[in-house]
N, C-alpha and C positions, 0 to 999 in steps of 0.2 A: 627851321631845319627840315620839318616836314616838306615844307614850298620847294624850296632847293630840290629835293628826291622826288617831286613830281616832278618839276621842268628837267632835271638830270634823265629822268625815263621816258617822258616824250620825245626830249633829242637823241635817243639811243632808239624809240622807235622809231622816229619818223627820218631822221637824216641823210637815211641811206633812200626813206622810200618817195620822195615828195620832189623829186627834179623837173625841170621841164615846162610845162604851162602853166599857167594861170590855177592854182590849185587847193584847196583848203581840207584840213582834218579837225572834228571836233566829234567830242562824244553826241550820239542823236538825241538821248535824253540826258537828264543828269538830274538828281531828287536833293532838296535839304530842307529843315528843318528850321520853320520858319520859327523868325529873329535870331537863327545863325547867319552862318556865312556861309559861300560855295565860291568855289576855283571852276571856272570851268578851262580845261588844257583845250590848247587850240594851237595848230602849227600851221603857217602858208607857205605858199613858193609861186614866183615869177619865173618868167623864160628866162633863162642863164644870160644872153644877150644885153638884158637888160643889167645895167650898172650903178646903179644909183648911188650917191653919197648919202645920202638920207634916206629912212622908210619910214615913213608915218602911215598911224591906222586911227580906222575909228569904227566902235561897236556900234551899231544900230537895234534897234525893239522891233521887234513883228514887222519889219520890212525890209528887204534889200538896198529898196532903189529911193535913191537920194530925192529926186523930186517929190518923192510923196510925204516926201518933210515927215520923215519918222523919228523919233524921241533918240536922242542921239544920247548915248548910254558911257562911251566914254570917246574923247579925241584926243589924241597925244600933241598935236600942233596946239590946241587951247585947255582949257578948263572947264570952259561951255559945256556943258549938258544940261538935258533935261531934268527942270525937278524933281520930279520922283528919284533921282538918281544922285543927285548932287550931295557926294562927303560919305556914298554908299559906293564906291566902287574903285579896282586900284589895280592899273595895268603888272601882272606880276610876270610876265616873258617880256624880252627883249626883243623888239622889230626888228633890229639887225640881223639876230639871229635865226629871224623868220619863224619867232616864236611870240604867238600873241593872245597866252594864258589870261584870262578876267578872276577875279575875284569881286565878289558881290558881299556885303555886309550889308548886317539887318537887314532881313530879308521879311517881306512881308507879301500877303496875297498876291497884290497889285502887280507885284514885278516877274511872277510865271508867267512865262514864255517863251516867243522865240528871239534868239540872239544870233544877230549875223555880224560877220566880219569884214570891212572893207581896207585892202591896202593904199596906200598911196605913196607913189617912187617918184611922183613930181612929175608939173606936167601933165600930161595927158596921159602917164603911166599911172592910173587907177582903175581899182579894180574890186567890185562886190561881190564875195565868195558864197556862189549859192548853197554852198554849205551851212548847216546853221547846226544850233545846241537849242533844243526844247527844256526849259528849265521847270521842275515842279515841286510847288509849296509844298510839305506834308504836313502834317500834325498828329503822326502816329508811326511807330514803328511796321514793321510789315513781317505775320507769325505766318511761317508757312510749315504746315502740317502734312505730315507724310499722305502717299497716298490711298491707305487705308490702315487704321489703327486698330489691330486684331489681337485680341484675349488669347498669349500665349504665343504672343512674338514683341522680342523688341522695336520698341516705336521711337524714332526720334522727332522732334520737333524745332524748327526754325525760328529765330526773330534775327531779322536781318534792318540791319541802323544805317542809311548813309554815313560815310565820313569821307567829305568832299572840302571840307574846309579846315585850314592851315593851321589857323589859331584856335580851335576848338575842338577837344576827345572826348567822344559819349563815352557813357558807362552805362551796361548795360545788366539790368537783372531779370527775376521770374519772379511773378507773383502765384499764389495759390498751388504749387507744387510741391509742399509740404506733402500733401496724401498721395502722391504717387512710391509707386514701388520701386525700390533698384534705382532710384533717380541719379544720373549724373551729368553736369553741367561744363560745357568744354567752349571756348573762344577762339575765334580765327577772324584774319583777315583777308576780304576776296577782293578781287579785281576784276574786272567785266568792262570790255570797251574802252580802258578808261577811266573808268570810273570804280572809286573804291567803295567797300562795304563793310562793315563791322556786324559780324554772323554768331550770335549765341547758340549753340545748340544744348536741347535739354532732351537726356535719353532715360527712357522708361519702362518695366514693364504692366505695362495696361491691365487691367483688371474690368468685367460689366460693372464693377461700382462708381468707376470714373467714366464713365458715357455720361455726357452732358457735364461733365464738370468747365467750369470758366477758367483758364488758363491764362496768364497775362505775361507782358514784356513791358518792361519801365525803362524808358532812356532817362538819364538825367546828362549835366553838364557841369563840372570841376566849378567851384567861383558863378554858380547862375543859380538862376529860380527855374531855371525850364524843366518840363517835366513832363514828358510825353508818354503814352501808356496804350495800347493795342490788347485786346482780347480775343481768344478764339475758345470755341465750344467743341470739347474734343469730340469726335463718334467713333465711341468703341465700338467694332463689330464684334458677336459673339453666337457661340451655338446656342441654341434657344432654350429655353428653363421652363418648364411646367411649376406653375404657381399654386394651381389650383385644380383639383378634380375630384368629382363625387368620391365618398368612401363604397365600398360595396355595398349592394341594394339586398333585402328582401323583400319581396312585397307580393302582394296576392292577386290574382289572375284579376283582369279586367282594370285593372289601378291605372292614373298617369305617372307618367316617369318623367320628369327633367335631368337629363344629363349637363353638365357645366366642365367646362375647361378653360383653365385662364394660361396664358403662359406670356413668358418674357424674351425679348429677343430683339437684334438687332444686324440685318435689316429685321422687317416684320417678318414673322416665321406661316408657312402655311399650316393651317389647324383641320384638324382631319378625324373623322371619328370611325373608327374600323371596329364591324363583328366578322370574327376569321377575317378573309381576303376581302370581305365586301367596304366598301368604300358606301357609308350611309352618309355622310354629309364631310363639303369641306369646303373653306377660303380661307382667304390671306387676312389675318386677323388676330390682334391680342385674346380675344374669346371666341368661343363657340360653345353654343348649347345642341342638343338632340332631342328631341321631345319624343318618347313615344307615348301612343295612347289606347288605351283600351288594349292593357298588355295579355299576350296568353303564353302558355310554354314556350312557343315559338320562338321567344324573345329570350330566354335563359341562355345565359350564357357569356361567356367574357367580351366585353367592350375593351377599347383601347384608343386613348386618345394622343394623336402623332402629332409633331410640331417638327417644322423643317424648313431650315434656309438652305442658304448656300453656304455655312461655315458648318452645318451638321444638322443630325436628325436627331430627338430624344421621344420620349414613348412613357407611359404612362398607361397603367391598365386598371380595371375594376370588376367587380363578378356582380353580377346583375341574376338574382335566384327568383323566381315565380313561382309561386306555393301554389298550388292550384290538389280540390281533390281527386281521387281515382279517375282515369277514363274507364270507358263501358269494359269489364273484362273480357277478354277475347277467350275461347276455349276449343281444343284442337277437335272441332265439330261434336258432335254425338257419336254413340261407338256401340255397336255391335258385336256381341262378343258369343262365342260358346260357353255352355259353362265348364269349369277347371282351365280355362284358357290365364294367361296376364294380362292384366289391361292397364293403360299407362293415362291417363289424363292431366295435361298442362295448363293450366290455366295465369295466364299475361295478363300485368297492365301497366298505365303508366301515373305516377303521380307524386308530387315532391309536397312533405315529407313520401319516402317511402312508407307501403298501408301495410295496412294488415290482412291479410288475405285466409278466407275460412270459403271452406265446402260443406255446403249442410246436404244433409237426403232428410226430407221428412221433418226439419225443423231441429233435427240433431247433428250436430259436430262431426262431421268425416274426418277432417285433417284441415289445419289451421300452421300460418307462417306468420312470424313479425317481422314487420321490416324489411320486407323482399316484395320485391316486384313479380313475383311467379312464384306457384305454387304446384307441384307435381304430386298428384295420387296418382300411389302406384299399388294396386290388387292383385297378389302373387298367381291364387287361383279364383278366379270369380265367380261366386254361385247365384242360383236364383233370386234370392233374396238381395243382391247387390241391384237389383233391375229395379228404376224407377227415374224419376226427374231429380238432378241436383241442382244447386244454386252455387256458384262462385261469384264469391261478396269481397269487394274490398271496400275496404273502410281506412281514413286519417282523422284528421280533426275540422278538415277542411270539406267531407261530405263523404255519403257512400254509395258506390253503382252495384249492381251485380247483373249477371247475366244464367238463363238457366239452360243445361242441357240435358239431355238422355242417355242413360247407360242399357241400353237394351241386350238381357242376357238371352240368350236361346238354350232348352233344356227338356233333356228329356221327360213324359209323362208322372208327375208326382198324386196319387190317388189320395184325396184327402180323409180327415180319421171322419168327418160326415158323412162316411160315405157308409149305406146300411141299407135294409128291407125290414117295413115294417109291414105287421100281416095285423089281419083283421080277419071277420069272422069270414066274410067273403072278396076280401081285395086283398092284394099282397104289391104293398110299394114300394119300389128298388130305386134307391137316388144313389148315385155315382158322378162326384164332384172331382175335378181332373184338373190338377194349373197345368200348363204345360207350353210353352211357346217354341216351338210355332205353334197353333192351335192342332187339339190332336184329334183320331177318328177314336169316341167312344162306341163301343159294343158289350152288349150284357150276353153271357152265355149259359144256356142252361144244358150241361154237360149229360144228366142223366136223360134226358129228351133230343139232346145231338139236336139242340135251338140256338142258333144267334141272331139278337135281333140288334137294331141300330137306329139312327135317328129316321132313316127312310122308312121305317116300320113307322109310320108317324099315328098307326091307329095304338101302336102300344108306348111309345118311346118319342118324350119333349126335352128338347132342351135349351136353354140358354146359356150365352156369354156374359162374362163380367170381368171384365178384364183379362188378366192370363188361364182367370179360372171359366171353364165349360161343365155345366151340372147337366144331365140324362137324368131323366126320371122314367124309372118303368112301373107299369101301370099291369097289373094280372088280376083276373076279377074271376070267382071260383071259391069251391070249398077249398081249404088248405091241404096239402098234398106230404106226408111225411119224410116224402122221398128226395125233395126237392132242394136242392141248393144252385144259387143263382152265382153267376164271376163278371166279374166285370173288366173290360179289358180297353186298356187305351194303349194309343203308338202315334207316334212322330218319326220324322225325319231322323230324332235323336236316338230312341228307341220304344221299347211294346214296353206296359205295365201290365200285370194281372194280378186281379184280389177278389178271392172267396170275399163276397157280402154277408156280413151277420144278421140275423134275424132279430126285431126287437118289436113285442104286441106292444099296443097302444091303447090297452085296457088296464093297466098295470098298476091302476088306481084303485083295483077293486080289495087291495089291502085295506086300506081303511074301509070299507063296507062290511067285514064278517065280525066283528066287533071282538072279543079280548078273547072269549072262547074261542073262536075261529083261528084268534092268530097263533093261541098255543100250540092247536093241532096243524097250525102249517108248519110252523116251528119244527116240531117236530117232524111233518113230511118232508122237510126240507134236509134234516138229518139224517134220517134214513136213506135219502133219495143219495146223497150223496155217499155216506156207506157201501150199499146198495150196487150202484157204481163199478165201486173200486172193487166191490167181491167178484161180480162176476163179468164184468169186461165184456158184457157177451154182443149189446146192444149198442149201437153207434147212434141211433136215433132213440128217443124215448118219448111218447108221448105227453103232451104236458096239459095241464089244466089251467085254460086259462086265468082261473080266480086264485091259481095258488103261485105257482111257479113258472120261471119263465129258463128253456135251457138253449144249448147252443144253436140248434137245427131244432125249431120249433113246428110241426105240422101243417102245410098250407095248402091252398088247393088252387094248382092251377088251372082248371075248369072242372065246372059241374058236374060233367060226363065222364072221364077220367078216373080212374082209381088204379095204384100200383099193386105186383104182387104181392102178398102178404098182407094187405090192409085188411083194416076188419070192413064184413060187410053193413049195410046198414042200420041191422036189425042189433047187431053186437055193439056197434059203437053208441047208436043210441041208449041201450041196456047201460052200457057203462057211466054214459053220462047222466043217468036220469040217479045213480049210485050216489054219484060223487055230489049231486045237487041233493040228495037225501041227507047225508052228513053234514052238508053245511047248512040246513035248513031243520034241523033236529032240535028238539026244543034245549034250553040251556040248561033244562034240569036233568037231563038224559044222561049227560056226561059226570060222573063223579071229580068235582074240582078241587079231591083234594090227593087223588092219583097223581106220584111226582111222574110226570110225563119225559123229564127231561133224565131219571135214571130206568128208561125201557132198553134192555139191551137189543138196539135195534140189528146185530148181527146174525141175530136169530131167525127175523123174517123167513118166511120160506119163501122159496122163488119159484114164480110162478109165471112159465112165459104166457101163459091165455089170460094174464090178471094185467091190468094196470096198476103200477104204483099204488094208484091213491086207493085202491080196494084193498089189496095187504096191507095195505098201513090200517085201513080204518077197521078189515078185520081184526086183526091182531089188539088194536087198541079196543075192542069193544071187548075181548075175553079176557084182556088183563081185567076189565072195570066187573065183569059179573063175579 
């Protein structure tokens, strides 16, 4: 039935087109399945002129021309052919009809190839149609796969069966397409040339899990053992998959580091390792590594590893931390300042973890931060005593730098409490100790004499520096002078200081020397004196002994020559002191010890401006004793 519907559609093609000369139509190839069968459709045509009552033909193997005595394949005038052929072959078009269809059974290697056709109309009307049919053996069906199978589009796939022969219908299936997605399976029949096809088609949607999976096509045959099978290996394309890549790093300055990225992809994906914009390594590869080595801060910081074909880009990123300790602290230089001024000092650094940041002055704590990279002292008014070297120290666990600067105050002259005159019987020494920065000009003045001397007086007046403090010493050599008092005056740029210097002997020892008698009766001069005093106000200087008492303006002399008004003259002062050294030189039996000395109402004294202290006292004390 099938046969009939082939030779029915050749004379429907061909009968209108084949008039005229000496002509032939055959498919150029034609495929079957060897030990089936194949028809191959063939139509010729003669010049019309020509009228034969007869047309005989005959199929020839791999050659046209009759003399080359080629395997005669079929002849309709005999039964003659060639072995290979004999009981395999069977004319299915009618010569009449100018239709000269072959069928071929049992088909084996041997008999692919080419098959020509020769007419004969008797006579000398013969004729070898250089036309011919290429016949080919298979043993596999033919899987024709889209031309690209892409993750996230439907894919269809081909197996495509000959079916050229009359008495025999493939059945066609799929093997291994169980795991595909969405699969559906549709049947057709094509026509090409001529020649038919039996077309399976199998539709899917693709997944990366089916790249490389083996797909097959199985013909079989109704009533046979035949059984043919073709495979093909799908290639799913897809956007590429990061498999693998480092978790985030911590690690400590100077360390190696191997970065790793694995990823999946098809085609192969370009593998790229990115810090910010910078492209640090990359090629076309399932992995890549990054080695860094001998890491510093530098390197902190997020990596990112790219993977990219041409069906998409994906990304993958990691934080890579370098623990390193403090760098050297930076500090917004040294800073001069006035004093009561505000002074602001910063102090920066860098170091993961964040440190801990302290300012010491002098090995003590100014101000201290945790865990910040900067640390700001701020001194609303700044005083002298703020002026020296700090240190800004950061410290982690990872080590400690510091760095030291200078807070340099400027201020005006501060006279320090060292500062005095000490007299003796014949020197009088004036030290005047001055901090003051900028360094200031000390001057001593002796107001009652309209004197000021200075360091360029260098026969009276030394000094030295010692840091912000500058010491003057004055130097006066002379009986002591009762009139005298010395000032001391320094100035800077900031301002002038002036201080009355107090007087203090450096014989003042001789307390212990008068022994228990002696000390009652100072005791005592020492009561009175200050009574004494308060009653009459009259005296602003008072002469003192030096074994007993020592008072605010003590008598000194500032040269040998020299005596003020009112002083006593020689002959008086000596008198007095030859007194005062008879009382404390009196035997110890002299004194009644058992006289309460300490209820003398000493407000009774009489005052006497031509006496010294110590002569009322010690008269009065001798006529209480008689």
């Amino acid at each position: 039935m099938k046969a009939a519907g082939v030779l029915l559609t050749l004379g429907i093609l061909f009968g209108g087109t084949l008039g005229g000369p000496w002509s032939a139509w055959m498919p150029q190839t034609i495929m079957a399945f060897e030990g089936t069968c194949v028809a191959i459709p063939c139509h010729f045509d003669y010049p019309d002129e020509l009228r034969p009552s007869v047309v005989h033909g005959i199929w020839y193997f791999n050659s046209p021309y009759p003399r080359n005595y080629p395997p005669v394949v079929y002849k309709s005038r005999t039964s003659i052919v060639h072995e290979s052929f004999q009981g395999r072959t069977h004319l299915l078009g009618d010569l009449q009809a100018r239709n000269c269809t072959l069928q071929l059974s049992r088909l084996s290697p041997e008999l692919a190839g080419k098959y020509f056709f020769r007419g004969d109309l008797g006579g000398y009307n013969q004729y070898t149609y250089s036309e011919h049919s290429n016949l080919e053996i298979i043993d596999k069906p033919t899987i024709v796969p889209p031309a690209a199978v892409v993750v996230g589009t439907e894919a269809e796939v081909r197996c495509v069966v000959p079916d050229n022969c009359p008495t025999m219908k493939p059945v066609v299936s799929w093997l291994n397409h169980e795991v595909l997605e969405g699969q559906a399976i549709f049947g057709q029949l094509e026509e090409e040339s001529g020649t038919w096809s039996q077309v399976s088609l199998l539709k899917f949607q693709p997944s990366r899990e089916n790249n490389g999976l083996e797909l097959g096509c199985q013909v079989t045959y109704t009533n046979t053992t035949f059984l043919f099978e073709a495979f093909a290996t799908l290639d799913v394309k897809y956007v590429p998959r990061i498999l693998q890549v480092n978790s985030s790093l911590e690690i400590t300055e100077g360390s190696h580091v191997v970065l790793l990225c694995v990823a999946d992809s098809n085609p192969m994906a370009l593998l790229a390792w990115f810090k910010e914009e910078a492209v640090l390594r990359e090629e076309p590869s399932t992995n890549l590594t990054l080695e860094l080595d001998n890491v510093t801060h530098a390197h902190d910081g997020i990596y990112v590893c790219v993977a990219e074909n041409v069906y998409g880009r994906v990304n993958r990123s990691l934080a890579l931390t370098v623990m390193y300790a403090p760098r050297k602290p930076s500090v917004n230089s040294s800073v001069v300042a006035v004093e009561g001024e505000p002074v602001t000092i910063l102090c920066t650094t860098e170091s993961n973890p964040e440190p801990i940041i302290t300012i010491f002055k002098e090995k003590q704590i100014v101000a201290t931060v945790v865990y910040e990279s900067e640390l700001l002292l701020e001194i609303p008014a700044v005083t002298h005593e703020d002026d020296g070297e700090y240190w800004c120290v950061a410290e982690n666990q990872y080590g400690q730098r510091g760095s030291a600067f200078n807070l340099t105050v400027e201020f005006a002259p501060i006279i320090l409490m060292e500062s005095k005159c000490t007299a003796a019987r014949d020197t009088v020494q004036c030290v005047c100790a001055v901090l003051a920065n900028p360094e200031p000009v000390i001057s001593f003045e002796l107001p009652t004499r309209n004197v000021t001397v200075n360091e360029t007086d260098q026969e009276f007046v030394y000094s030295q520096k010692t840091g912000y403090t500058v010491t003057s010493i004055l130097t006066l050599r002379g009986e002591p002078d009762s009139q005298l008092f010395i000032v001391c005056s320094a100035r800077n740029l900031y301002g002038t200081k002036n201080q009355q210097l107090q007087f203090h002997h450096s014989n003042n020892l001789m307390w212990a020397k008068v022994g228990p008698v002696g000390a009652v009766v100072a005791f005592a001069i020492l009561i009175a004196a200050v009574c004494y005093v308060s009653q009459t106000r009259k005296k602003k200087n008072v002469n003192e002994n030096s074994s007993f008492v020592q008072l605010e303006h003590p008598p000194v002399a500032y040269s040998g020559e020299y005596r003020p008004p009112g002083a006593l003259d020689k002959s008086e002062y000596e008198r007095r002191l030859a007194s005062d050294k008879r009382l404390l030189n009196k035997p110890e039996g002299s004194l009644d010890l058992n006289v309460d000395y300490a209820n003398i109402d000493f407000t009774k004294l009489p005052t006497k401006d031509s006496y010294t202290l110590t002569e009322e006292l010690a008269e009065y004390a001798e006529i209480r004793v008689k």
